[in-house]
ZADRENKE-195736 format. One record per residue (C-alpha): residue in one letter; x, y, z. Coordinates in steps of 0.001 Angstrom, whole numbers, plus 500000, padded with zeros to 6 digits. Each point is the difference from the previous one (the first is absolute). Example, Ala and Ser with C-alpha at 12.3 -4.5 7.8 and 13.67 -1.06 7.14 Angstrom:
BEGIN
A512300495500507800/S501370503440499340/
This chain:
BEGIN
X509956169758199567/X503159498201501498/X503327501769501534/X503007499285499333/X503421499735502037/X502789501695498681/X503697499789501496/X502215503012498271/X503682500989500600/X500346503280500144/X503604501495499373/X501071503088501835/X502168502853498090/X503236499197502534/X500349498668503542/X499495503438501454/X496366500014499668/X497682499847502864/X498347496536499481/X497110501019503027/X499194503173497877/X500233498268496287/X497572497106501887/X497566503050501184/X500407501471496605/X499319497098497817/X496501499129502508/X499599503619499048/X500040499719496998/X497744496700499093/X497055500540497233/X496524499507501062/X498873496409501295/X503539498808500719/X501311499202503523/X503482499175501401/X499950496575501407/X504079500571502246/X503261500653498568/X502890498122500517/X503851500865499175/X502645498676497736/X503405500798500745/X501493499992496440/X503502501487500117/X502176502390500933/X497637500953502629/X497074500513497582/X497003498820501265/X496717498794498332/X496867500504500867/X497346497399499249/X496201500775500103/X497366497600499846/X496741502193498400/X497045498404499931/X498122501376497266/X496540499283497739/X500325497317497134/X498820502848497455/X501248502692498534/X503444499362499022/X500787497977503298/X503328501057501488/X500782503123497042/X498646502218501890/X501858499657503106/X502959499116498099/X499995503334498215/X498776502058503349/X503282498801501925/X502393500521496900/X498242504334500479/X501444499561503510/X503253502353500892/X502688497975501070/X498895496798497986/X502697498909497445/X497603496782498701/X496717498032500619/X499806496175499038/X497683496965500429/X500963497696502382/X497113497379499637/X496344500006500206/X497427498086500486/X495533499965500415/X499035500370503351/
């Protein structure tokens, strides 16, 4: 079984949220099997700023879909998209 690296953007409700606490939230909450590589940040606009995981996760079981739904159940997360991925 491979793994696969997956880069997401991952919206926050407005620019007020803590982005250290959504970070520790979204590690928080990661399904079984699947690991946060770093994030990085995206200053969109306005002051709104992105945050972009890389999750490396197994190449079964849906791939990214179940990270991708885990962070959308986080408080404080407007939206959850793929960035790119790719086999390890």
């Amino acid at each position: 079984m491979g793994k696969v690296a997956v880069k997401l953007k991952v919206m926050p409700q407005n620019p007020e949220v803590d982005l250290d606490d959504l970070q520790d939230r979204l590690e928080a909450s990661l399904p079984e099997g699947a690991k946060v590589r770093g994030f990085d940040r995206d200053d969109v606009a306005f002051g709104l700023v992105a945050l972009l995981p890389t999750v490396i996760v197994p190449d079964d079981a849906g791939g990214s879909e179940a990270v991708e739904e885990a962070f959308s159940g986080v408080e404080g997360v407007e939206s959850v998209a793929v960035e790119s991925q790719g086999r390890l």
